[in-house]
Every structure is written in C-alpha cells, then in structure tokens.
N, C-alpha and C positions, 0 to 999 in steps of 0.2 A: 563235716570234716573236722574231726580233731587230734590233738597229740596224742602218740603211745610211745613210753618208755618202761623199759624193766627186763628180766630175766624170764629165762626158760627153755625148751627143751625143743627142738626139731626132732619131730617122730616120722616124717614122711616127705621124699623129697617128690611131687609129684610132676615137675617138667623141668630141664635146664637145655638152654641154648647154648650149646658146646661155644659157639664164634663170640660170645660176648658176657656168659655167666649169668644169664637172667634167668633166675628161677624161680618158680612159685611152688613152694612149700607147705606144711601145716605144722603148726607153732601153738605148744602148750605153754601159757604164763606160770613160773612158779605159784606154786600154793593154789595151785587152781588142777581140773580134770577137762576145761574148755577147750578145745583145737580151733583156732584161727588160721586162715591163709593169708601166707605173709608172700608179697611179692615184691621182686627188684633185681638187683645185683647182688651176691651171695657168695664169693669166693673163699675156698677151702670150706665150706662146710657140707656136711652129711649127717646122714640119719643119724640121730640119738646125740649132735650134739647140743651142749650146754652153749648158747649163746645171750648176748645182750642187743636190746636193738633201741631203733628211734626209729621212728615214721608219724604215719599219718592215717588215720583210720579213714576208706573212704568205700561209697557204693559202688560196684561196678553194676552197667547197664544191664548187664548181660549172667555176672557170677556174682553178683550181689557183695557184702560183706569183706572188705579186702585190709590189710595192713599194706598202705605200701611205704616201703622201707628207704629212710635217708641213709641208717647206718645198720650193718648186724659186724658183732664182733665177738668170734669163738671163744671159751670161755675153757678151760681146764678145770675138772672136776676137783674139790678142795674139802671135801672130805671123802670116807670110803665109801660112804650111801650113795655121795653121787657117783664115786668110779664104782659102782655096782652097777648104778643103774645107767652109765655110759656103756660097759663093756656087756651089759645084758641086753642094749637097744638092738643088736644087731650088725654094730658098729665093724664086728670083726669076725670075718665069715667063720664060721662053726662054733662059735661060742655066742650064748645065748643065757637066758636070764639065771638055768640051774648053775652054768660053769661061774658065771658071776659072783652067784650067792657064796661058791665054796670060797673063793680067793678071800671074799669079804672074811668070810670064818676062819677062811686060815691066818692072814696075816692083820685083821684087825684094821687099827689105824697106820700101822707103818707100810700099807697097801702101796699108798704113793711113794714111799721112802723106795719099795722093791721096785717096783715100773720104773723110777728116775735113776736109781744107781746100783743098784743087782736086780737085774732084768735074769737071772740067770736061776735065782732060788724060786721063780716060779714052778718049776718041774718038783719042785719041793710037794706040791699040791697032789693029793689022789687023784689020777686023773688024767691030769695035762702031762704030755709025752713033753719032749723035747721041738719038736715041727708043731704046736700048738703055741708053747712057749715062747718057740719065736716067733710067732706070727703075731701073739698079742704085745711082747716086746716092739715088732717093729710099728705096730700099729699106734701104738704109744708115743713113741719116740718122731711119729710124721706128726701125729698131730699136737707137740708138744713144738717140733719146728715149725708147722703153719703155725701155730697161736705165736709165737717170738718172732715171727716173718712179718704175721701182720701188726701187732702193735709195734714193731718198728718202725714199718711204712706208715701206718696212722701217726706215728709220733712225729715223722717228716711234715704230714700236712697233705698224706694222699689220701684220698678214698675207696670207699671199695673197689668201683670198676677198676679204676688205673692200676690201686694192690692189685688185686684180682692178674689183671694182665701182666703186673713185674714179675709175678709166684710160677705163672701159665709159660714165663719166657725163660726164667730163671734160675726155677727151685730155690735150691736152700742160698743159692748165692745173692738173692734177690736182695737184700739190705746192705751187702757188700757192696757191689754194683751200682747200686741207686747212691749211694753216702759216697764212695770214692770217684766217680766223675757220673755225675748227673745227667751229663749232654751225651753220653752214651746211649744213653735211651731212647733220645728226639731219633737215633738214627735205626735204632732198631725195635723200637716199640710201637706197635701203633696206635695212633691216638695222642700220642705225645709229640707236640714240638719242643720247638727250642725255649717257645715263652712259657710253658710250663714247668723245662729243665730248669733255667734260667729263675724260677720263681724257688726250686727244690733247693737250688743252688746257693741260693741267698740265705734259706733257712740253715743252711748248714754251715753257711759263715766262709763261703769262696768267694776269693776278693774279683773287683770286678776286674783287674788284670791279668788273670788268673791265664796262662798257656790253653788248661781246656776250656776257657770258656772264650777263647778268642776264635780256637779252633772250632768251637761247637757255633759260633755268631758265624765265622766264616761261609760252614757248612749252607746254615740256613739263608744266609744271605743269597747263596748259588741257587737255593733252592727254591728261595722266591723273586727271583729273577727266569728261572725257568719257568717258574710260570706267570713270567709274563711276557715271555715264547721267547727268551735268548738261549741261543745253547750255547754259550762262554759270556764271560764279561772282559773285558780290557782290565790288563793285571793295575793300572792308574784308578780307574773308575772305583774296582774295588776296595783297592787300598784304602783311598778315599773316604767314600761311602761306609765301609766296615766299619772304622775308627770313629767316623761320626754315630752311626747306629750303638755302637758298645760305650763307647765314651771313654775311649783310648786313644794313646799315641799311635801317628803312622809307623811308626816305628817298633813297634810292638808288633804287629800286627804283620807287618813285614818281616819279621823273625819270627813268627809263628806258620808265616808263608811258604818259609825255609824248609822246616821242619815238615807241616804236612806234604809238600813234596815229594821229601824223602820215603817219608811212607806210603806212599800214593793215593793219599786222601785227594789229591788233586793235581791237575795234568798243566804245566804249564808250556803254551806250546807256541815256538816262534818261525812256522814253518809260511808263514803269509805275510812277515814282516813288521809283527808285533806279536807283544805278550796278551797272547789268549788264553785265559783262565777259564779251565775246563774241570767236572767234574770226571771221574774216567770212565763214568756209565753213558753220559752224552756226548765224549768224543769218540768212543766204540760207537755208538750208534751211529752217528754221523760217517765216518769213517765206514763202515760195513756198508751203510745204504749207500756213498758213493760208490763199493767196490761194485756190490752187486749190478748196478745199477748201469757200471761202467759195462761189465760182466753181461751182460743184454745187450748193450750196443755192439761190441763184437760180434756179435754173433749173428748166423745169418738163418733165413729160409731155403733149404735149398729145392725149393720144389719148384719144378717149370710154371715159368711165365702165363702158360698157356691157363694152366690149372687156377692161379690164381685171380686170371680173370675172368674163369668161369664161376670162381666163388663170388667175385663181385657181381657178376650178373645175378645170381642166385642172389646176394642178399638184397638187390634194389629190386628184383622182379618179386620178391617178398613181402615188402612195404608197400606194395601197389600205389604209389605215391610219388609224382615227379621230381625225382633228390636235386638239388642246388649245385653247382658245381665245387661248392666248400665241401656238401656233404661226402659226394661220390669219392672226391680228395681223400677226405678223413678215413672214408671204409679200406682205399685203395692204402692207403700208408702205413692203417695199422694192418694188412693183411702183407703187408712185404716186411715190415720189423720187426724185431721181438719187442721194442719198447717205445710205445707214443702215448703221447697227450694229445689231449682232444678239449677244448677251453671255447666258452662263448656265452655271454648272458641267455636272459630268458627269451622265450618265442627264437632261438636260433637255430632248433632243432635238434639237440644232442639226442636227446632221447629217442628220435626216431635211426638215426646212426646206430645206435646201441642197439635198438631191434634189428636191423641189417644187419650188423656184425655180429652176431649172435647165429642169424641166418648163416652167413658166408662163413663163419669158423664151424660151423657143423659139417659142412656142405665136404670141410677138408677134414670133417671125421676130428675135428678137436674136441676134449673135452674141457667146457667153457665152464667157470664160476662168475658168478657174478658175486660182489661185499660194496660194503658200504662200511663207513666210521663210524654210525649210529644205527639201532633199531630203528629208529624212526626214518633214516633216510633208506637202511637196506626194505623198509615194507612198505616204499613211496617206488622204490626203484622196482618191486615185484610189482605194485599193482600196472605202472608204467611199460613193462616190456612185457609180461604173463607171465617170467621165467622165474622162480624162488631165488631169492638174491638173499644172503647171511649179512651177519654183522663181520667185520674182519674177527673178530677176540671168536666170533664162534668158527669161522670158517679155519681158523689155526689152533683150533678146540682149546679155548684155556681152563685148567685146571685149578679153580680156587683153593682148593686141598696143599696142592704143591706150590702155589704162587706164579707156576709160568706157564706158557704155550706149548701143547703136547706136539704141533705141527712146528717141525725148524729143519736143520739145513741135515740132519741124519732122519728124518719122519717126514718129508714134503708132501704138501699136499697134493690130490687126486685132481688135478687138473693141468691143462697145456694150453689152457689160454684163461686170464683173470681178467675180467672189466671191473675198475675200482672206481665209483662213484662217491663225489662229492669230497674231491681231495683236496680241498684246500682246506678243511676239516682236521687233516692227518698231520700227527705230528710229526717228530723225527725217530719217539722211541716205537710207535705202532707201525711207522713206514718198515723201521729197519728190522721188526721182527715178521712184516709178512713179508718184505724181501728175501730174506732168510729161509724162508719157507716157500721157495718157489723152486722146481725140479732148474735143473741148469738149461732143458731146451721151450721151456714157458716163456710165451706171449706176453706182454703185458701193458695194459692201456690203461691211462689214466686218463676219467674223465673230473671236470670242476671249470667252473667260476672264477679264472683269476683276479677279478674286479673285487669279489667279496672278501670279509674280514679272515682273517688268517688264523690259523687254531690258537685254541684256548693253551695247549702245553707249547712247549719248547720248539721250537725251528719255525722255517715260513717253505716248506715241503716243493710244493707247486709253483711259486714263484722261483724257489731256488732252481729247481728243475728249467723251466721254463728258461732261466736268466744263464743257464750256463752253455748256452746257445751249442748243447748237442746234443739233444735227445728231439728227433722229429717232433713238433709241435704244428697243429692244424689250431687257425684261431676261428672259430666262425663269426661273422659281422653282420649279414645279412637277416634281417627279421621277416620274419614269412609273412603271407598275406593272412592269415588269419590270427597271428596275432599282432598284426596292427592293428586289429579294429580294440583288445586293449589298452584303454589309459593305464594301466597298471603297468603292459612291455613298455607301451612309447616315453610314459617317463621316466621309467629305470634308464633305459639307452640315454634318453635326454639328460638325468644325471651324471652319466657318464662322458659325457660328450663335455659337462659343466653348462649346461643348460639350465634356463628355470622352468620350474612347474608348468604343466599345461592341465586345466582341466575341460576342456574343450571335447570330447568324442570327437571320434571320425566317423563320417555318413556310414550311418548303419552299426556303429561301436557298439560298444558296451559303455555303460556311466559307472564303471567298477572302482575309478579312481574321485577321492575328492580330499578338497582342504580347507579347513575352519580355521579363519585366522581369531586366535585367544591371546592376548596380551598380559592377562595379569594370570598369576600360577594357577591360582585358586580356582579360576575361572575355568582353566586351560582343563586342573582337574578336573570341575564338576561339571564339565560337558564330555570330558573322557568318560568317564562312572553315567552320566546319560542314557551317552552314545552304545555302554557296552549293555546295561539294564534296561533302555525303554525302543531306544528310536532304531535301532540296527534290526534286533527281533520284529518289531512292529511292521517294517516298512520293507525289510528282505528275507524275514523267515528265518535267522538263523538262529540256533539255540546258544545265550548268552555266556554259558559255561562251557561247552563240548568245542563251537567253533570259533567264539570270537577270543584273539589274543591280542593281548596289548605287550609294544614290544615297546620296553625305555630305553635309553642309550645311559643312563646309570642306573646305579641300585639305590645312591641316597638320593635328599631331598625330598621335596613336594612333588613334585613329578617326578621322581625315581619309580623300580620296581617296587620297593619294599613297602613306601606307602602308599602304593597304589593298591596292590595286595591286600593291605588292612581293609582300605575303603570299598571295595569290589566283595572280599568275603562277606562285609557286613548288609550289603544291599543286596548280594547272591544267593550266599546261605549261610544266614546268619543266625541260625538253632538247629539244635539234632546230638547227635551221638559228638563226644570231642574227647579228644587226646591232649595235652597241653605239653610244654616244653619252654619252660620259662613266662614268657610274653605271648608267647603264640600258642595258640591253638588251631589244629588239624580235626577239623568235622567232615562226617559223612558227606559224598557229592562234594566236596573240594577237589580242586584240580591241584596236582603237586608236581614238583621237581626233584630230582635227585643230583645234588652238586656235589656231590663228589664219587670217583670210583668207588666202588662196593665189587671187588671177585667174588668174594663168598656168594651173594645174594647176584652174583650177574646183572648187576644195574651200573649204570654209566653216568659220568659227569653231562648232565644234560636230559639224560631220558626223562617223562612225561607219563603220568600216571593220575586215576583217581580215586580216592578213598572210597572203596566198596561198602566197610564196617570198621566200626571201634569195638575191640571186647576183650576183656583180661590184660587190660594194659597192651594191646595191639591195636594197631594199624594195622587193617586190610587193601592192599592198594593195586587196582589192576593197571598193568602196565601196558602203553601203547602197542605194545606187541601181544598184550591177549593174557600174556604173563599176571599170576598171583604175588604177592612177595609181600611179605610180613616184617613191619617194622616192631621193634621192644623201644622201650624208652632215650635206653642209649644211642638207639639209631636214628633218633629222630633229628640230632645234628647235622645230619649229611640230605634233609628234606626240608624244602621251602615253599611257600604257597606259589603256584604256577597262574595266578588269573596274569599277572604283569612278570613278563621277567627281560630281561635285558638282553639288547638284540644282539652280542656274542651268543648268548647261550640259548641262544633261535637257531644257529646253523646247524645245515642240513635237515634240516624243517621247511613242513608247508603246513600252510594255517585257512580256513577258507577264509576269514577275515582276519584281516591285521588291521589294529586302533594304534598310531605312534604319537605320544604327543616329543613335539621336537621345540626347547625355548631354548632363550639367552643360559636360561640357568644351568642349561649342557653346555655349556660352552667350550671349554676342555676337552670333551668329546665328539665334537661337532667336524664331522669326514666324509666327505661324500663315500668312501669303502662302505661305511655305518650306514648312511642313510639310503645308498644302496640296497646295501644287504638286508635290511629291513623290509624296503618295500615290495624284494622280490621275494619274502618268503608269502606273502599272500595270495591266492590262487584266485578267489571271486570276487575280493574285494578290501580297499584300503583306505584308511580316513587316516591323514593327518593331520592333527589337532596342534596349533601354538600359532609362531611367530613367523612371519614371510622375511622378515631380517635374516632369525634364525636358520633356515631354511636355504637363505641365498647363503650365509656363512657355509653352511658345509658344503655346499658345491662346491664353493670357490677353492674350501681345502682338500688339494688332490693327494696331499704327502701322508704318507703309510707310515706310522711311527716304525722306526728302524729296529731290527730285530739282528743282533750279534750272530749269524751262524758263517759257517764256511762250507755248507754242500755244495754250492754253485761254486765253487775253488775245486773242492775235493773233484768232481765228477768231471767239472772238465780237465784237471791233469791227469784224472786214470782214463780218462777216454781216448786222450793224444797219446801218455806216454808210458802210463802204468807207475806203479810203483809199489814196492812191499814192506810190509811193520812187523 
C-alpha cells in the first residue's frame, strides 16, 4: 500500500451509488496515457473532468490494482488545451472532440474569458446554433459552481462525502447554508449531527452563545434523550442539563426556549400538570396512537354471541392441545374486541394462542396479518405458527425513495384482524404509524413480554398500554408442563419472582441452563472466548459462529460487547478476505449487526447478518431474512461485529445458545428486566459466566429506569371522555 497524489483526467465513470456517491471510476495521471481505477467518494464529478486527488494505492482481492481515494477535488481547465480537451471528453452531450477543436481555433486563449463572461459570442463559431451555445454555456457555468461549492465546503473543513451530500441537498445554496447557521444541517442532512455542526461552527467563528447554536444543542439534546426512550423531558431537567452540556447560562437557554416555541421547533405542553418538553414529531405521535387506540376500544363486534363461540371452538379444536383456562381467556377476549394485549413470559404459551387465533378469525372469514418490529422476530413468528408473518415497515410498505410508509390512514392496509408480536420492541413513532394504518373496523392484538427491556427508540408502548388500565389485557402466569422440565423457563420465572438461580434440573429436564462462577474479569473473559470456541461445540454440537451468541449488558469495558467482538473474531476467524473501517475490520464468515436504520438498503437497528464476500471495496452480507445488501465504505459506520452484542439489542431475537457473562463491572446496568431479557432469548441453551454477587444484584433490582412519556394519560382520557386538537 502506498501514497498517491497529483492531477489528471476522469475518462470513464464506471459505477456510482446514487444513496451515498461511491464511485469507482478510471483516472489518467497528467503526462501520462495509463488508466487507473480510482475508488471512493466522488461528488460533482463526471467524465472528462480535470481533477486532483490523494489516496492510497491498494490490491483488491478480487479487481486487483485500485486507488482508493482520501480526497479528489474538481479542477477547472486553465488554459484552452485543457478546455478543449474537457468540452471534447464528452462532458456535454452533442459536442465532441471536432466542435472542441473549432472554439479552441476560434477564440484562442480568451476561450475561458468567453465561457465566464460572454457565454453569448459563442454562436460567433461556424457551427454552434444558439440551443448548442447554451447548452455548453450552461454546462460551464454548473461546473464552474460545483468547483466554488466545493472548495468552499473543503475550506470549512468538510470532505467529500459530507460536501458531496450539502451539494445533493442544496445545490448552488450549499456554502450559503453551511456558513450561515451550521446546526441547520444536523437537522436535515443526513449523517450530520449536532457534533459535527458544532465542530463547522466553531471554524467559522460562532460564539458559543450563539441563539443557533443553543437552539441547535436544544434540538439534539431531545434527540438524544429519545433515544434513550423518553418522548418529552420536564422543561427543569432540560434547562438544566442543556446549559451544562453547551456551557451556557440558564438563562440563555430559557430565552431561546421562548423563541423556539414560537416557531414550533418544540411543543411545550402543561396538559398533565407540568411542563413537558416535546418535540412536535413525538407529541403527534403520542397523541395519534392514544387517539387511534382510544378509536378501537369504542368500537364494538357486532356479530352474535353464538358465532363467536363457535369461532372459539374452531380455534382450540385446531390446536389439538388442551388450552389453560388463561389461554381459552385470551382467544375468547380478543375475538369479542377490537383491541387486546395478550402478555406472559416464556413456556406460557402465547404462541400456541396465536395459532388458535389465527384459526378462530379465519373461521369469521377475517382477513389476518400477522408483523413483527424485527425481521428476525417476523421469521421466528412464521416458523412458530406456519403463517408468513412481515416486518411492520414492510407490512405498511415503506418507501426508502420517498422516506415514509405508502400504507396510512388514506391507503390502509388489506387486513381486518393484525396480531403484532413482540411489542414491547415498539416504539411510539412505528406504533403510531401502523395505527394509522389500520381500516377503522380492524382487530387488533398485541402480543409481548412485559417483563422484558423496553424499546431501543422513544416511549415504553406496552407498559403504557398495559398501565392505562383500558385496553383488555390477558396476562398469562401459568408455565406448561413441558416447559418446566426447562432450567432455562424455571429460572427466568424464578428471576422474575426475585428468585436466585437454580441449576438443578427437574426429573427428566433438560441440563440447558448453567452458571460458572469467574471472579476476576480476565478470567470471566477467557472462559467466555472458551466456552464460545472449544467446550459448547465440543460437548453440544453447536456451530460457534451461526448459533452461539454472547449477549453483554454493555458495550464498554473488559466484558463489554466491543471487546468481546475483537477477542472472539480473532480466535473465529481470524484471516480471509477484510474490509477495514478505521480500527476494525469486517472478514468473510463474520457475524455482523446493523445499528442503525438504513430505509434505502431496508436494514434495521438490530438486524443480523453475515459476511458472504469482500470485493471492490464491498461488503457482501446476507441478512437473516435470506436478504443480499451491499455495504460501500461509508456505510460501514452503521455495522458492527455481531459475535457479542448487548442484550438491548437481542430483542426480539432467539439464539439457540446464549453465553452472558454478568460481573460487578455491570453494575450500572445490573436489572433483573436485563438479566431477564437475556436469558430468555435462548432457546437450547444458556451459560452464565461471572459473579453470584453480581447476579443476586440484579434480581434484587426490580426498578425499570423511568421513561418520560404520557400515552398511559393520553388513552385513558380519550377512552373515558374523548377530546380534540
């Protein structure tokens, strides 16, 4: 690998990826007839121009021979040889290298003087009409404002990608825009936050009590409090917290409070007896999923008694299975209202209800969907009932092109009865857009886990539902006789109960649960790394990369995900084909994650995939749903290696082993929801690895870190008394 800098000529643009500007090109060095493939990020550029670049020369596995490119930066031709041999490349449709030569002959060197300020004596030419003349005037004049767009933005201190996407958002206003408030961008740019505005910002010399950049802290502050699942903050908290994060007066920052108000950058609302500080995208939400939601409970079946308990017959004489009196409960509740919850740990049976119901709303000729929050949970929920079960984002067809869901409250969707699995997954903006999308005489059942951790985005969906004691709720308690003979159910229950561990089977169990007590970290890890490369394979047959997952309960530290990750690739697979991305690298047979939404590429915060191929500066990564999807360099930020990841970002997942190690050094995090939720994502088998201290800690802590929302407000006043906005 080594350095390349210099000048030359793009003759050939041979791929670009429209969603991120990656393109791989061929690139002749001045003074040279060689064609190089230059690959990377490329914006504003095209055939035949004159550019500058920096990179790195390197082999690809697969296309051999690459540049790949830190910097390219379009260049303007600067004498008439070169605007000959720019307006000859092809640059400008109908004009080619003869119409080139003549303008050269006609006007000499004052060629560029005519293209920059009499665009107009071009017709002067034998030749060139007037509709040619402007067409090479305007072609001139775009690429004379890309070249001044981007050494602009490069003179700020951005690089290509980010130029690239101000140019894509902005056009010719893009250095206007960027130079007069910066923190505009965090909100409409993507890829940009506030700490990059905020870095833009400084170079241009805005003070740090600047009105926008209080507003622009504001903003981000909401923003990353929703995700960490508030959907308001208390207007004290924020004040507060803002002024400490910016390193301003409250007071400041309270008169910028004012002011965004006004404009409705933010909703302050004292309709529950404090100031809740909302943004207006997540009090709409909120708001809509109470109405809808309220909108379902009014509403009745009006179909005879008779009828509906011959659907219930039909769907337990389906099951061929003697149902519980919880179950029969559940099938019978949700076939009388349009809107129930169905809730109960593992071995409780939901899933066989779900097949009943499914039976029994056919029976009354409904048409049923079934979704899920996740690929992985909607293709856990089809193997489980046989019936195809979507993602919600596909079930309300989302449209990466447009940015929203083609299925809403004027397009609803093709069904009159929805079973929604694994809702406590669900945020408040995914609840409130498939509510939205449901016909006004649709069924609707929610089924989840209220025990387990609460979604990754904004609201607490299922609890709030649950708590606003009006929407039928069936909880089931009862654990079946076959899965007692699980150590896996009886100690999740046992957690729940605040129980300690049992590793004891029952006459005739399974030995699927166990626990290694490891006291010092190091230890804790290199019996984790063991457990997942010798003795699991060895002793149960399972393959150390497809089924075993280690779930942390953080991401740093010694037993975090992160370097669990490192130490597991390396003992995994640890040579082959790789992709790299700073510090990390992505090889072939790697197990990966995708943290953050991707619409374009239809991949989700949480989904689960493995590296099929490396080639031309891609990732080839099949997704747990069967799905191809192709990562470029840029998009390697939103994927992280999946051997360890942290047991939020396990829900709605099953694993056939799960490895936890749980120590003091969680401490922070130590919940029994957490340790919970963890141990019931595994289906065959669970080893947890640490401290028996640690361990009793999170039983002992039953408190749910407190999440700011008001659904559980909202839906029971529209359910008692209604009301309109």
């Amino acid at each position: 690998m080594s350095d390349v800098a210099g000048t030359g000529q793009i003759t050939r643009i041979v791929f670009v990826n429209p969603t991120n500007g990656y393109t791989v090109a061929h690139y002749v060095p001045e003074g040279s007839e060689k064609v190089e493939v230059v690959v990377g990020v490329m914006p504003a550029v095209s055939e035949g121009d004159l550019v500058r670049i920096a990179g790195r020369r390197v082999v690809d596995p697969k296309f051999g021979n690459q540049i790949r490119l830190d910097h390219i930066e379009p260049m303007l031709p600067n004498s008439a040889d070169g605007t000959r041999r720019w307006l000859g490349s092809g640059a400008i449709p109908g004009v080619g290298p003869a119409t080139a030569q003549r303008l050269v002959e006609f006007f000499g060197d004052d060629l560029l003087t005519v293209l920059d300020v009499y665009p107009e004596r071009l017709t002067e030419v034998p030749g060139i009409g007037s509709k040619k003349g402007e067409a090479i005037a305007r072609a001139w004049h775009q690429k004379v404002t890309s070249r001044r767009m981007l050494v602009g933005l490069y003179g700020m201190g951005l690089g290509n990608a980010l130029s690239g996407r101000l140019v894509a958002q902005y056009g010719e206003n893009a250095v206007r825009i960027a130079s007069e408030n910066p923190y505009r961008l965090a909100r409409e740019v993507r890829g940009v936050g506030f700490l990059t505005a905020d870095r833009l910002a400084r170079t241009l010399g805005i003070a740090q009590n600047a009105p926008i950049r209080i507003e622009g802290g504001i903003l981000y502050y909401l923003d990353q409090q929703g995700g960490e699942g508030h959907c308001f903050v208390p207007r004290e908290v924020l004040v507060e917290q803002a002024a400490e994060f910016l390193g301003v007066d409250i007071l400041e920052v309270e008169a910028v409070l004012g002011r965004m108000q006004q404009e409705r950058l933010i909703v302050i609302e004292t309709r529950y007896g404090g100031d809740d500080l909302y943004t207006p995208r997540l009090l709409r939400c909120e708001f809509d999923s109470a109405r809808h939601i309220a909108r379902l409970l009014r509403s009745s079946d009006d179909r005879p008694q008779a009828r509906l308990r011959r659907a219930l017959e039909q769907g337990i004489s389906f099951i061929r299975l003697d149902l519980t009196e919880e179950q029969v409960q559940a099938v019978w509740t949700a076939l009388c209202n349009r809107c129930t919850i169905i809730t109960g740990g593992p071995g409780t049976g939901k899933t066989t209800v779900i097949k009943a119901l499914i039976s029994a709303l056919r029976y009354l000729n409904e048409e049923v969907a079934l979704c899920a929050p996740t690929g992985r949970a909607a293709k856990r929920m089809t193997e489980t009932t046989g019936v195809e079960a979507r993602t919600i984002h596909r079930l309300l067809e989302y449209n990466p092109g447009e940015g929203r869901f083609q299925r809403d409250a004027d397009r609803p969707i093709d069904a009159t009865a929805v079973i929604v699995d694994e809702v406590s997954m669900i945020d408040i903006e995914l609840m409130a857009a498939l509510l939205a999308a449901l016909p006004a005489d649709t069924r609707l059942i929610l089924v989840g886990d209220k025990d387990q951790l609460e979604s990754v985005g904004p609201g607490a969906v299922l609890r709030d539902l649950i708590d606003s004691g009006t929407v039928p709720c069936i909880r089931f308690t009862q654990i079946h006789r076959q899965a007692e003979r699980s150590l896996i159910v009886v100690n999740s229950h046992r957690v729940l109960r605040g129980e300690q561990l049992s590793t004891n089977s029952a006459p005739g169990g399974n030995p699927d649960f166990f626990f290694m007590e490891r006291g010092d970290p190091e230890a804790c890890s290199d019996s984790i790394v063991e457990l997942v490369r010798d003795r699991i394979p060895s002793r149960f047959r399972f393959d150390p990369i497809r089924d075993v997952q280690v779930l942390a309960p953080m991401h740093k530290g010694s037993l975090g995900a992160q370097n669990l990750n490192e130490r597991l690739q390396k003992e995994l697979n640890p040579t082959g084909q790789e992709m790299r991305k700073g510090d990390r690298a992505f090889r072939r047979g790697d197990r990966v994650m995708q943290i953050k939404n991707n619409y374009d590429k239809e991949v989700f915060n949480g989904d689960v995939g493995f590296v099929d191929s490396v080639a031309m500066d891609k990732l080839f990564v099949i997704m747990s749903d069967g799905r191809r999807v192709v990562y470029d360099d840029s998009d390697l930020e939103e994927l992280v290696l999946a051997y360890a990841v942290t047991v939020h970002k396990s829900q709605g997942s099953e694993y056939p082993v799960v490895v936890m190690p749980i120590h003091t050094q969680h401490y922070v995090m130590l919940r029994r929801n957490l340790l919970y939720t963890a141990m019931t994502r595994g289906k065959k088998l669970v080893v947890v690895v640490g401290t028996r201290r640690a361990v009793a800690l999170a039983i002992r802590n039953d408190q749910t870190r407190q999440r700011f929302t008001r659904l559980a407000d909202r839906v029971r006043e529209l359910a008692h008394y209604g009301y309109s906005r």
